[in-house]
C-alpha angles and dihedrals in degrees: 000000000000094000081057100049093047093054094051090051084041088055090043096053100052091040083058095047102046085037112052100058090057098047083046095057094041087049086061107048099035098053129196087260099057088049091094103039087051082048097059098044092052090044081052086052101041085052106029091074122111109258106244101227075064100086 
C-alpha cells in the first residue's frame, strides 16, 4: 500500500514538474482577456463542421 502510495506521489511530482512551466508560460501569453475570444473561435470551429449524414 505504501509502495503504492510512494509511486503516485513519485508520478505527481514529476507531472508537476514537466507540466507547470509550460501552463505558466501559457498563462502568460494567453491572458484572461483573450479566453473568450479563443472560446468563440473554437465554438465557430466545433460547429462550423459539415454534418456527416450531409454527403
Amino acid at each position: 500500500m505504501f509502495l503504492l502510495l510512494f509511486f503516485v506521489l513519485l508520478i505527481q511530482f514529476f507531472t508537476y514538474w514537466i507540466l507547470e512551466p509550460i501552463a505558466s508560460f501559457l498563462e502568460h501569453v494567453l491572458e484572461i482577456r483573450l479566453f473568450p475570444i479563443i472560446a468563440i473561435l473554437g465554438l465557430i470551429f466545433l460547429f462550423s463542421a459539415k454534418n456527416i449524414e450531409q454527403n
